[in-house]
N, C-alpha and C positions, 0 to 999 in steps of 0.2 A: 854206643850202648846206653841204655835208658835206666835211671837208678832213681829210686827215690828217697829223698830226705825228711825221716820222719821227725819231725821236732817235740822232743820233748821240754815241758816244765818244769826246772827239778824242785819250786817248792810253790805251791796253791794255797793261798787264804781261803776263809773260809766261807768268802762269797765266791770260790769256784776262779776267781783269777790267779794268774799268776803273780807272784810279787814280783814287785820291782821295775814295773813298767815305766821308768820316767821318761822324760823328754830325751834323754841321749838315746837310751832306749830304741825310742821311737825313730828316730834319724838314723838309728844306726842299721833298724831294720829296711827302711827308707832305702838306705846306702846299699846295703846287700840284693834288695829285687832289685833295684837299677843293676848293678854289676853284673845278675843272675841275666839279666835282659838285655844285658847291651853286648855279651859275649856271647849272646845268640846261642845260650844251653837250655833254657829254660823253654819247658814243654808246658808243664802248667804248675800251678801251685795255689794253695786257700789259706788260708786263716779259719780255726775251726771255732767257733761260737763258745762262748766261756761254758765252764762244767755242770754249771746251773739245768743247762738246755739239754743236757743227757740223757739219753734212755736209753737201755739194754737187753737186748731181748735175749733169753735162750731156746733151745728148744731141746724137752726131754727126750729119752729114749723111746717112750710112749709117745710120742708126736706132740704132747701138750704142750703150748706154749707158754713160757713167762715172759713177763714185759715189767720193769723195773724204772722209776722213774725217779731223778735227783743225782745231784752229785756225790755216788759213792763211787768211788777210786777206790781198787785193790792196793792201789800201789801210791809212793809219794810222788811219779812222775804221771802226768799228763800229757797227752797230746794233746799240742795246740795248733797244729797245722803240720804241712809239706810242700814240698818243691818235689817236683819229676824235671828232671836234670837229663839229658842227652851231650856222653862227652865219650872222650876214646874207651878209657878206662875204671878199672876200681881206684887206682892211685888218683886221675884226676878227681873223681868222686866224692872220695875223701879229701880233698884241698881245699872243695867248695863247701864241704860238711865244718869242715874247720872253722872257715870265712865267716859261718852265720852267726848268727848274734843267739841263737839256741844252745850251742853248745857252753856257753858265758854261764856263770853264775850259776854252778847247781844244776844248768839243765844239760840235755844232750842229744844230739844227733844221730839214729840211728840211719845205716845207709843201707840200702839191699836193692839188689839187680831187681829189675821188673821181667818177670816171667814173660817171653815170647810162648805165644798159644798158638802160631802159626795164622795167625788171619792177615 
């Protein structure tokens, strides 16, 4: 079954990154798409472009569009990327959700099945 892991940041300065990026960091995230890759679960996954690059579109009742540009977050978490995950179950799911270096420090892991649409 196919789930994805959404990665949140749980805290963003105010140039739209996440804090805390160091060199462990970095290797640690290193360490986790290697594991994701080498136990053959990983379907696909990105890294999303720091908050700066954001834009938001709505679109009214009246069909009018709005288009919003800059980093305003509702929220103190961000997404900063995912992983689409292919394992038996929710419980495995969650074990890989644990592993990532996103759930550390403030930020978190959301996991949710990927809707089969029958194609």
């Amino acid at each position: 079954m196919k789930y994805v892991l959404l990665i949140n940041a749980g805290s963003v300065g105010e140039d739209g990154q996440a804090d805390g990026c160091d060199a462990q960091a970095v290797e640690d995230w290193i360490a986790f798409d290697k594991a994701v890759r080498d136990a053959g679960v990983m379907v696909s996954g990105e890294s999303l472009a720091d908050l700066v690059t954001a834009t938001t579109v709505r679109v009214a009742e009246d069909g009018r569009r709005s288009v919003v540009d800059g980093p305003f977050a509702e929220t103190r978490e961000v997404l900063g990327g995912f992983y689409v995950i292919d394992v038996p179950d929710l419980d495995a799911a969650l074990d890989w959700a644990a592993r990532c270096p996103g759930a550390r420090g403030g930020g978190s892991v959301v996991v949710r099945p990927v809707a089969d649409m029958g194609a």
